[in-house]
PAGUDREN-911649 format. One record per residue: residue in one letter; x negated, y negated, z negated of N, C-alpha, C in turn. Coordinates in pm, whole numbers, plus 50000, padded with zeros to 5 digits. Last residue first. Example, Ala and Ser with C-alpha at 12.3 -4.5 7.8 and 13.67 -1.06 7.14 Angstrom:
BEGIN
S487155022549292486335010649286487104999749213A486815056949220487705045049220486805033049220
This chain:
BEGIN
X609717977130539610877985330552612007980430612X606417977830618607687967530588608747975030656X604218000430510605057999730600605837992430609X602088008930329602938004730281603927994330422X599628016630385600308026830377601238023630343X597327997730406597678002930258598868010630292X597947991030662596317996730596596828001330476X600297983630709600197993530787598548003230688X599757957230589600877969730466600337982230549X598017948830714597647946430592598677959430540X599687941030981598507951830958597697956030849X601557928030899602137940730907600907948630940X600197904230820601297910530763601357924430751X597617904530976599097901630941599577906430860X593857892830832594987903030935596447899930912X592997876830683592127883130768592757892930882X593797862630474593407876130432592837883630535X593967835530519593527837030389592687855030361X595407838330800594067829930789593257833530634X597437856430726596617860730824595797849730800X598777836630513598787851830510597457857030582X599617815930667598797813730560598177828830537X601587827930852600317823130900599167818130750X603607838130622602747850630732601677839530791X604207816430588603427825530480602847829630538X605677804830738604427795130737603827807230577X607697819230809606657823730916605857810730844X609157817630563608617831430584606917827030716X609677794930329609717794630478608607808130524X610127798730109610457796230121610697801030266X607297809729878607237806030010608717805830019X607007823329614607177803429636607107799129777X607077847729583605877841229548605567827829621X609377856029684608957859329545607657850929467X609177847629970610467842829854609977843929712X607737865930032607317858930026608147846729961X609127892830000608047888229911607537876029959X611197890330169611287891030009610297885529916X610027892930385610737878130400610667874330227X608917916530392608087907330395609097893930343X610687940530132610487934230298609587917230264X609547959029861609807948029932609837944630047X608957980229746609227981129871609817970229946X605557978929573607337975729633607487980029760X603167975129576604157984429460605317987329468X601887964629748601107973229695602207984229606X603837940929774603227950829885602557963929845X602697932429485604117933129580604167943629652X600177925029549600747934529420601867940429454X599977907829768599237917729745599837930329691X601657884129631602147891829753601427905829793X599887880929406600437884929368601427886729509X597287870929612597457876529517598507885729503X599037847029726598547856129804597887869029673X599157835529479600037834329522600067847629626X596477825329424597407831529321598637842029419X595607808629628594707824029604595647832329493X597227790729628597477798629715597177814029716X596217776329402597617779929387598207790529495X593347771429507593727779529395594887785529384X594467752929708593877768029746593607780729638X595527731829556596677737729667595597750029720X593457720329372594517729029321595587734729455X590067736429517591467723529482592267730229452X587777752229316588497748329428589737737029401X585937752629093585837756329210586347752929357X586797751328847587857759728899586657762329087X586267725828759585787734128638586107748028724X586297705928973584557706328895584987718628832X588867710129057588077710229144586307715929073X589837692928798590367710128828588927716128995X588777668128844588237676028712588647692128760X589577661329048588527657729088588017671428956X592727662029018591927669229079590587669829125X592927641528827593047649528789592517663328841X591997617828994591207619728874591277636228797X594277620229119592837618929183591917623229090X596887613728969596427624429014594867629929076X595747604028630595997600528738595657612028819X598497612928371596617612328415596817609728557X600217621128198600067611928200598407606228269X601097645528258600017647328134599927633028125X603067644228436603907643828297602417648328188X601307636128684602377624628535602787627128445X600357657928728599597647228663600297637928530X602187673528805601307677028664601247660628647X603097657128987604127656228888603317661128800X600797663529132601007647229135602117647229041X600837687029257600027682329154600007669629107X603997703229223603247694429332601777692729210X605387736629313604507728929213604057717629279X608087757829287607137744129392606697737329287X607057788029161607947776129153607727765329262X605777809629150607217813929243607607796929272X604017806128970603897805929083604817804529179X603777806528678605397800028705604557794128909X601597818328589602547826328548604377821528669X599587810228673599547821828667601057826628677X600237780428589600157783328717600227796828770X599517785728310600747777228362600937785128520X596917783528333597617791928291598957797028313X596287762028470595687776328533596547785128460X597067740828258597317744428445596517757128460X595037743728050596287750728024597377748128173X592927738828222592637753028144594187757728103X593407711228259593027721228351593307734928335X593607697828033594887704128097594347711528209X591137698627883592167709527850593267709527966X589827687228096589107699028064590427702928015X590907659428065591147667128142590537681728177X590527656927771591757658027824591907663627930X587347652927800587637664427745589377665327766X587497630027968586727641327991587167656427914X588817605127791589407612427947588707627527976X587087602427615588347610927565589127619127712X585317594427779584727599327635586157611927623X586467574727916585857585927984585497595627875X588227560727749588857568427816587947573927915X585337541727632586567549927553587447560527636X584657534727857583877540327852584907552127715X586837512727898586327528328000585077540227947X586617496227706587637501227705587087518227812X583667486227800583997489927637585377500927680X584357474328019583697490528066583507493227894X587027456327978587317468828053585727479028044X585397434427807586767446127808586347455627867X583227422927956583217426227849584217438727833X583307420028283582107418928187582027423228031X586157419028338585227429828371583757429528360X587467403828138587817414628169586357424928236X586097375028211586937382128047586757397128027X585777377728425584657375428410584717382728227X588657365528570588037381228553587367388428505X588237340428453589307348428421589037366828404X586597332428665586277328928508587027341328403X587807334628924586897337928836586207344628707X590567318928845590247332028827588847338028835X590447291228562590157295928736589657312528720X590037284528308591347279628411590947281828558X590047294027967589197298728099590717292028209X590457294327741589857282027789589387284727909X592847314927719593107301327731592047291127722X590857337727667591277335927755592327323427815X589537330227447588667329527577589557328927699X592117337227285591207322327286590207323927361X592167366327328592997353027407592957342827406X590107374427229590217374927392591627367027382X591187372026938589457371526978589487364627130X593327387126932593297370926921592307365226997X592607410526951593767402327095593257392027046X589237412926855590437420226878591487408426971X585727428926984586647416326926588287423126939X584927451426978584007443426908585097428526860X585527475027162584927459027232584467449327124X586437487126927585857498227108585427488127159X588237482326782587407491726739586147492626859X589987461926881588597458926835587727467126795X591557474826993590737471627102589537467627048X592197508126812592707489526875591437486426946X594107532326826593017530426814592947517826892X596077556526880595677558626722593947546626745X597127556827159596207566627098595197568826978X598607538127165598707550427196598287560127123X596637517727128597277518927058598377535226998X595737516927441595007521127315595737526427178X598217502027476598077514927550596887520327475X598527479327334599307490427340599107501027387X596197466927487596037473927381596937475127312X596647461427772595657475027766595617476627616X598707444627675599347459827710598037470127767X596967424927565598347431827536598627446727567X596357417327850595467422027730596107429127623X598767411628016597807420428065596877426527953X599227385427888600077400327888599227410927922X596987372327923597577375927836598277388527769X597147365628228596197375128130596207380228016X599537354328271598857367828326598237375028219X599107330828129600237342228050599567352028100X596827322828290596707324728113597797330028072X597957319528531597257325528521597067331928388X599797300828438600637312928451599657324728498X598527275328400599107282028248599727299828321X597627276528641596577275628557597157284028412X599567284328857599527274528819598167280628690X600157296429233599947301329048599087286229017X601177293729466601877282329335601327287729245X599897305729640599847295929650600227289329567X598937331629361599717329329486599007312129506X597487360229162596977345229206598217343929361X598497386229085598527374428980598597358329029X597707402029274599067400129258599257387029157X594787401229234595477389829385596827390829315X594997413028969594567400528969595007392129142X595907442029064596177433528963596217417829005X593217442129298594637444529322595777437229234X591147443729091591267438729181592547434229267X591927468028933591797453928875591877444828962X591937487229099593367484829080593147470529031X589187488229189590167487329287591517482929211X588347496928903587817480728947588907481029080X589177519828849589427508228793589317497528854X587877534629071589187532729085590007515629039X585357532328950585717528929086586677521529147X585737543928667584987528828704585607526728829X587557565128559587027563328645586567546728712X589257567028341587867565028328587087566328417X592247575228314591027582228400589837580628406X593377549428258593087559128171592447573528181X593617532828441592607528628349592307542628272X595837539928593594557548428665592877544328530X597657531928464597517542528456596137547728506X597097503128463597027509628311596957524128363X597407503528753596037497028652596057504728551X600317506328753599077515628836597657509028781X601147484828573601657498128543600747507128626X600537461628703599807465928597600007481528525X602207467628957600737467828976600117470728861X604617461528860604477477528936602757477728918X604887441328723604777450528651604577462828720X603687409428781603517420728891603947431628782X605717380528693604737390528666604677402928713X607837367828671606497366128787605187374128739X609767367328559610117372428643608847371228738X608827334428360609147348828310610087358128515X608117313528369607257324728445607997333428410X609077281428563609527294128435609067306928492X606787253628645607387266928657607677270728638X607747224228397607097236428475607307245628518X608297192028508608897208428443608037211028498X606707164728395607267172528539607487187128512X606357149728190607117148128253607917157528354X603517147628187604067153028113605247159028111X601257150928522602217140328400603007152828344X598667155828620599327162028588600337153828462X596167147128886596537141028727597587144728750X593057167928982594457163728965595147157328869X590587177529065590737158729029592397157429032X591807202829248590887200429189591297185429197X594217234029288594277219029282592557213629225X594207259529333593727252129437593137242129392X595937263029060594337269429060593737262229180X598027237828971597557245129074596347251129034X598797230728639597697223228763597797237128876X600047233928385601207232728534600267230128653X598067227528216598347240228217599447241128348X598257200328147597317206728244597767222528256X600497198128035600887191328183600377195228264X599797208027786600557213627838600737207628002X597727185527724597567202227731598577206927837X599607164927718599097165427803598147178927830X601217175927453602027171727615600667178027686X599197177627285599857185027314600407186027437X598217147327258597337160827310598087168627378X601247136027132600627136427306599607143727345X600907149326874602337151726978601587146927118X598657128426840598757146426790599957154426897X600047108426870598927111526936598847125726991X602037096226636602357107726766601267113626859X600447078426515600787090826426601177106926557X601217056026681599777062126627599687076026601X604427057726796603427051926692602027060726713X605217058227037605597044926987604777045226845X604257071127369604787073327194604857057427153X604297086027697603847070327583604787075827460X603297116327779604327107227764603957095527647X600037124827912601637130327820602317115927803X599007140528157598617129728113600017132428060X595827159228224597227159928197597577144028156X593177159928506593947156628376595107158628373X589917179228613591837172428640592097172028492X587297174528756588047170828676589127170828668X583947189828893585447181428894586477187228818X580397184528759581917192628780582967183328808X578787150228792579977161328685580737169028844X577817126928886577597141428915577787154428866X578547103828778577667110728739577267127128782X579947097029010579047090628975578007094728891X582437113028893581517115229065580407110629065X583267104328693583147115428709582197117228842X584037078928792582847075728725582607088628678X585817082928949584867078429014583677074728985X588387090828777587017103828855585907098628899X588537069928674587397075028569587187090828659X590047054828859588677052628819587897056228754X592127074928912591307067329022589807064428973X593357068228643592887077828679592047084128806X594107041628676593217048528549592797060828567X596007051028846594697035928896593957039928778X597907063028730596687068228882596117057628904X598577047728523598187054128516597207063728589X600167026328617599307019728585598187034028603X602857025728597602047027328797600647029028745X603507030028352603347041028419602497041528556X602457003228124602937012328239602877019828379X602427001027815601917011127892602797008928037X602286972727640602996981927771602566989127790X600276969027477601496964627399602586969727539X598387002527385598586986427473600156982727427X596257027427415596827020727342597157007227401X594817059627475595027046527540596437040627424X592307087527505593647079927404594167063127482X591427110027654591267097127635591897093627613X589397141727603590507130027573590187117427539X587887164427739587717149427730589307147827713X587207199327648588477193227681587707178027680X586707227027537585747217327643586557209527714X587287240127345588067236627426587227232927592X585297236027110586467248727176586767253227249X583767216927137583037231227074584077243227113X584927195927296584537208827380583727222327285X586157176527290586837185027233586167198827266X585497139827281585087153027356585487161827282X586817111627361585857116627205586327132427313X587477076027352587377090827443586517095927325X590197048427345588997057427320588697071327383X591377013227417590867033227479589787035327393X593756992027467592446994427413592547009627438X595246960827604595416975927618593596979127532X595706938627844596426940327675596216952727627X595786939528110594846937228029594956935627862X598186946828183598426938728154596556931128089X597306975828294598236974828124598006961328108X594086965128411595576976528413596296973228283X592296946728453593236948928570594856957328575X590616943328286591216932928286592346937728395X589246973728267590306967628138591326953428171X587556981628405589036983728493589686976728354X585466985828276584926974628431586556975228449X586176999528076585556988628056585746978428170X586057022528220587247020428135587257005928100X583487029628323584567026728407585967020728347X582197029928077581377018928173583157012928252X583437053127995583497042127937582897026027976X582357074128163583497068928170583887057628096X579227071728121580057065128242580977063528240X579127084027879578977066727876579537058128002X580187104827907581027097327847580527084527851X578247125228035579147116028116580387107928052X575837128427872575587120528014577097114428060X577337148627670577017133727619576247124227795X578747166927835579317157527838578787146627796X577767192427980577117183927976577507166527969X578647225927870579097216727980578677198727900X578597257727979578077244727861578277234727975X580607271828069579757277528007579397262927908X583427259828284582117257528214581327261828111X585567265728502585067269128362583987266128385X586877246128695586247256628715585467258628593X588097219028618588967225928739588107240728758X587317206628281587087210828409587727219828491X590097185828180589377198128203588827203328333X591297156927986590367164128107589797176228076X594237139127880593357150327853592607159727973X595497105027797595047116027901593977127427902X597727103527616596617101727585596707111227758X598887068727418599517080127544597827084427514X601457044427281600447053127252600537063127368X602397008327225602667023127324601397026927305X602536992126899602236987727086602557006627131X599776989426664600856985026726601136984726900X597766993426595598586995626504599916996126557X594806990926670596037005826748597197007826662X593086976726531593646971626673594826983326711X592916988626313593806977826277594006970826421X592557025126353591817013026379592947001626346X594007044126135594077040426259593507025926242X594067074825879593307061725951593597061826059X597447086825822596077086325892595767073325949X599427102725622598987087225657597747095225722X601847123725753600507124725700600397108925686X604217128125888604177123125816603277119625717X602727153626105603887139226109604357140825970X599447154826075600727161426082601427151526077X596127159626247597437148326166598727156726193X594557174426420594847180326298595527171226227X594117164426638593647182026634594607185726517X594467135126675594587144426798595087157926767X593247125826475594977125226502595237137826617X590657132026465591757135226361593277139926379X589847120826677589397135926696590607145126590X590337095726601590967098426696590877115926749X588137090526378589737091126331590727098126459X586027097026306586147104126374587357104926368X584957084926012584047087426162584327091426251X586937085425842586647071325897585607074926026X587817108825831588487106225924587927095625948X585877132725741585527127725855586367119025886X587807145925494586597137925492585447127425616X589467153325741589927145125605588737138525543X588797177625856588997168225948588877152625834X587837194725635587167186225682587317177725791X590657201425536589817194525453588727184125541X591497210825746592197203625760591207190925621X589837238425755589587226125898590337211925853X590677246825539589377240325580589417231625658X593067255225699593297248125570591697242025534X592767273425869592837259725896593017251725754X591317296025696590597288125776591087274725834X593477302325613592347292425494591507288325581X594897313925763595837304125673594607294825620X593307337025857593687323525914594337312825874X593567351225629592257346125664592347333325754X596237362425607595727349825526594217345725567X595947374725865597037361925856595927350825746X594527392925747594047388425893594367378325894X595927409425544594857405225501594277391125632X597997414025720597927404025646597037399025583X597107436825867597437422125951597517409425867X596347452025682595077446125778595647429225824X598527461625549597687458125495596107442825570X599457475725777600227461325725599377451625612X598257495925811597977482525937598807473425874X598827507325547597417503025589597187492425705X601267514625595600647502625488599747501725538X603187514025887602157521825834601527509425708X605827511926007605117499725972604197508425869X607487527226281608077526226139606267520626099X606827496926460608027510126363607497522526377X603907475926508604817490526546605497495126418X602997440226441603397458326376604607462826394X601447413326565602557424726565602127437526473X600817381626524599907393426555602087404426530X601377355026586600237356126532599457367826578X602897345626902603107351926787601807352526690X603407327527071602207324627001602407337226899X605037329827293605317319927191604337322127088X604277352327464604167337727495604457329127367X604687376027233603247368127306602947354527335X607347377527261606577367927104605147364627169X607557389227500608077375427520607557367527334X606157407427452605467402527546605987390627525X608217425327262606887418627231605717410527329X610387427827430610077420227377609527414727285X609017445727554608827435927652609657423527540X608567467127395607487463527433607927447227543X610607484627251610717466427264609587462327319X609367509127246610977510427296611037495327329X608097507926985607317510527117608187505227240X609267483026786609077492726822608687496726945X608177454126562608837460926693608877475726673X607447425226380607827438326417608827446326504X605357399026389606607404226439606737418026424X604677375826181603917382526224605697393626343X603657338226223604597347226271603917365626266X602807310526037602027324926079603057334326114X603797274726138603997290026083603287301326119X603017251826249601617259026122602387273626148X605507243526386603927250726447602877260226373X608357249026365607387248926250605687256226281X610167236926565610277233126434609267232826321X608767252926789608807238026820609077228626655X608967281626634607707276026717607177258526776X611457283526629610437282826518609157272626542X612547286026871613157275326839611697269026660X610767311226966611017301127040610957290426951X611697328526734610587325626732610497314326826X614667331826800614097326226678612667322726721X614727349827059614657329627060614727321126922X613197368426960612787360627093613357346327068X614767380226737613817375626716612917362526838X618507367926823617577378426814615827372426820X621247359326725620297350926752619027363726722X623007384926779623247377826755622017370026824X621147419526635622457411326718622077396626691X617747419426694618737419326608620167414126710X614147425726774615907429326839616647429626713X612117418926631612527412626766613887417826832X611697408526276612057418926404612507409126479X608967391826118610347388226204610507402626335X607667373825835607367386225907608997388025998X606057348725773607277350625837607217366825938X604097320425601604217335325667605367339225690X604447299625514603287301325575603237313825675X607917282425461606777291525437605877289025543X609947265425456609417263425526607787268325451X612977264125355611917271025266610197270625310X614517254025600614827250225402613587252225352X613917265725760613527251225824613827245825658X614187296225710612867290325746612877270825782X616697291525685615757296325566614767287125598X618027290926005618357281525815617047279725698X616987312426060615977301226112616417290926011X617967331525934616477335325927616217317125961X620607326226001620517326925878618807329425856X619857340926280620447323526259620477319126076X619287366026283618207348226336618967341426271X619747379726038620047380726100618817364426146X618877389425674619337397725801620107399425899X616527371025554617647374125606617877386725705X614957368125218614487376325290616467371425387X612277342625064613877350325103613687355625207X609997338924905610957329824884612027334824963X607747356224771608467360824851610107351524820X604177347924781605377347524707606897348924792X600807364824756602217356824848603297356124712X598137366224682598617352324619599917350524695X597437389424703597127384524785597717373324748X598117404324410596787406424500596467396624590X600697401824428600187391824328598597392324394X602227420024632602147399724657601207396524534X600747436724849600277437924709600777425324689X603757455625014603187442124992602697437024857X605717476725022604517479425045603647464125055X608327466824941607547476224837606097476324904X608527446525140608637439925023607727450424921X608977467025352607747457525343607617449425218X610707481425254609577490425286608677477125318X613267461225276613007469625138611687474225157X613087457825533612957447625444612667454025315X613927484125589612757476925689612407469325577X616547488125528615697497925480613777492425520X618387469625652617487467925524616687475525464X617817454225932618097464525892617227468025741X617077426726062618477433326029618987447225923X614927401625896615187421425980616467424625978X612527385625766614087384525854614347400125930X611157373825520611477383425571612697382525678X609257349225412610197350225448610107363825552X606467335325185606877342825282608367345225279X603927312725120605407312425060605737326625163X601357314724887601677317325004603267321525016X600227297424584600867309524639601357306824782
């Protein structure tokens, strides 16, 4: 059985997921439910479930830095989070911390149904992986420790790596690689690891390298010695670009993570050194990145004016545009300091919120592109140069996604056109801009007048005029209105810029127009 834990403040929430959860159907078992973080994160480090369904705004210790503190205590955990439209930013901040997946308030069965059905699929898939890392470990013990040893597991370790400082240095190419041609360049680095053994770490020291790339396309090189030290490391790293160069490889930068004291920690150093690479400059190329060195804090570096004119003009279905704002987007993304990992939040968030904004509209990203967030955010964390990055987006996503909001964009803006004309008939007198229609239909203005233009003939400021002049006509025709009146009546304001609209639209003044109809300004 699948252990689960509920955390929500509010118990009508907790009650509606407990009733709407088939648990014997899906093998969960519901070991406790809290209603607050700090009594949620107790549970969870006592009861230490698979699944963890978690609101993001509670008093006190609130879902954001539960999930944080979760996240370092209990990696396996499947987080799912619940929000409301209203918390969108702090569903951006479960983003960064890996959340699994999310569900919008008030929590429909059927998408609760999906996400979990989704969860447990991922629960068994690593639970495979973990079988077959296990049967492989005598062939492939260092691929073991690395991906899939947990702390306190026993795992095979060679009877030379029993003892002594553990570290590992992890390589990625500086410009994505499609396929990337590592069985040519592991023999060189091991030529080089070999020719440099009597010189570094005392010559007391042993290495392996084993390739990570069905995923990742990652080289790790494990290092083992009765010292590790540290000067030692850019001289190790000196020599295996040079056997990177030698073979005529792409260029290379590494992370390199902090010495451990047992075997078992390896797993803990991938990690580091993942993470060290993720702090690399996008400029930077053959960089070695220590574990050691903080990283940037992204949160306040994200363009929200720019993705907010992206998302909006996305929803016009206009290709053109799109690609101008995407464009725009993405420089706001890249500076002299964007770092590799803050490219990959970028994007992140960014994927996210084109599918909230689908979401909108009763409909996920996987319906319309084939894959869903998870799908594109594991492409989008092996991709480390913008390029590559964009390549996500405007080869796959975005003309799936556009082609959805030209489909729906087309006939939206057919109706508000039809119900603007109507509108317009009636509330003439008013100052109308077309740029406030737009927003409050939520459509971009360009887009909007491109459609009123195709169905009407004309733009909306000569339409609004032909009304307008119109009904000064009627006026004149029935009243005894003075000119100043009627042009007050029908949204002019400023008398002498009527009377010249007046005479260019109708062909004579004012006063030779009433003089013809017998209607004299009094």
């Amino acid at each position: 059985m699948r252990r689960v834990i509920i955390v929500d403040d509010e118990k009508w929430i907790r009650r509606g997921l407990i009733q709407s959860i088939s648990w014997n159907e899906w093998g969960l078992e519901l070991v406790g439910e809290a209603s607050d973080g700090g009594e949620g994160y107790e549970m969870a480090l006592d009861k230490k479930p698979d699944l963890l369904f978690l609101d993001m705004r509670m008093p006190g210790l609130d879902g954001k830095q539960l999930l944080g503190m979760l996240s370092q205590e209990l990696p396996d955990l499947l987080t799912i989070v619940i929000s409301g439209y209203s918390d969108f930013e702090y569903t951006k901040e479960a983003i960064r911390h890996k959340a699994f997946d999310y569900l919008l308030k008030p929590v429909k069965k059927e998408e609760l149904a999906a996400v979990v059905e989704k969860a447990l699929l991922e629960l068994d898939r690593r639970e495979a992986e973990k079988r077959k890392a296990s049967r492989v470990q005598g062939e492939d013990w260092l691929r073991q420790l690395l991906l899939h040893a947990e702390e306190g597991e026993d795992a095979f370790v060679p009877s030379s790596w029993q003892a002594g400082e553990y570290a590992v240095m992890l390589g990625h190419t500086d410009t994505f690689q499609e396929h990337c041609d590592y069985a040519r360049l592991l023999p060189v680095i091991y030529e080089q690891l070999n020719r440099m053994k009597p010189f570094l770490f005392g010559g007391r020291w042993e290495y392996e390298v084993t390739t990570l790339h069905d995923s990742s396309r990652e080289i790790a090189i494990a290092l083992c010695g009765a010292r590790l030290e540290s000067k030692d490391f850019s001289r190790l790293h000196t020599s295996v670009l040079a056997g990177i160069k030698q073979a005529g490889s792409a260029s290379i930068s590494f992370g390199m993570s902090n010495r451990k004291l047992e075997a078992a920690k390896l797993g803990e150093a991938y990690n580091e050194a993942r993470k060290a690479l993720s702090g690399k400059l996008l400029s930077a190329v053959n960089a070695l990145l220590f574990a050691e060195n903080k990283a940037i804090p992204l949160s306040g570096m994200y363009p929200q004016d720019q993705e907010n004119s992206f998302l909006w003009v996305l929803q016009s279905g206009n290709k053109q545009a799109v690609e101008q704002e995407f464009e725009r987007l993405f420089a706001a993304f890249v500076s002299d300091v964007t770092t590799v990992g803050h490219l990959q939040w970028s994007a992140d968030l960014l994927l996210h919120a084109v599918e909230k904004q689908l979401q909108a509209k009763d409909v996920r990203l996987e319906e319309i592109c084939g894959k869903n967030t998870h799908m594109y955010s594991e492409l989008i964390h092996q991709r480390n140069d913008v390029d590559a990055m964009k390549k996500i987006f405007k080869d796959d996503l975005l003309p799936a996604v556009l082609c959805f909001y030209g489909q729906s964009g087309e006939k939206q803006g057919e109706k508000v056109v039809s119900e603007l004309k109507k509108w317009m008939e009636s509330n003439y007198d008013q100052s109308l801009s077309l740029h406030q229609i737009a927003s409050s239909y939520y459509l971009n203005p360009d887009y909007l007048s491109r459609i009123f233009k195709r169905m009407t003939g004309k733009n909306f400021v000569d339409y609004l005029t032909d009304i307008r002049l119109h009904k000064a006509k009627e006026l004149m025709n029935k009243s005894k209105y003075k000119n100043y009146e009627v042009a007050q009546k029908v949204g002019y304001e400023d008398y002498r810029y009527f009377s010249q609209i007046f005479k260019r639209k109708i062909g004579m003044t004012i006063g030779e127009y009433r003089k013809a109809i017998g209607q004299a300004d009094q």
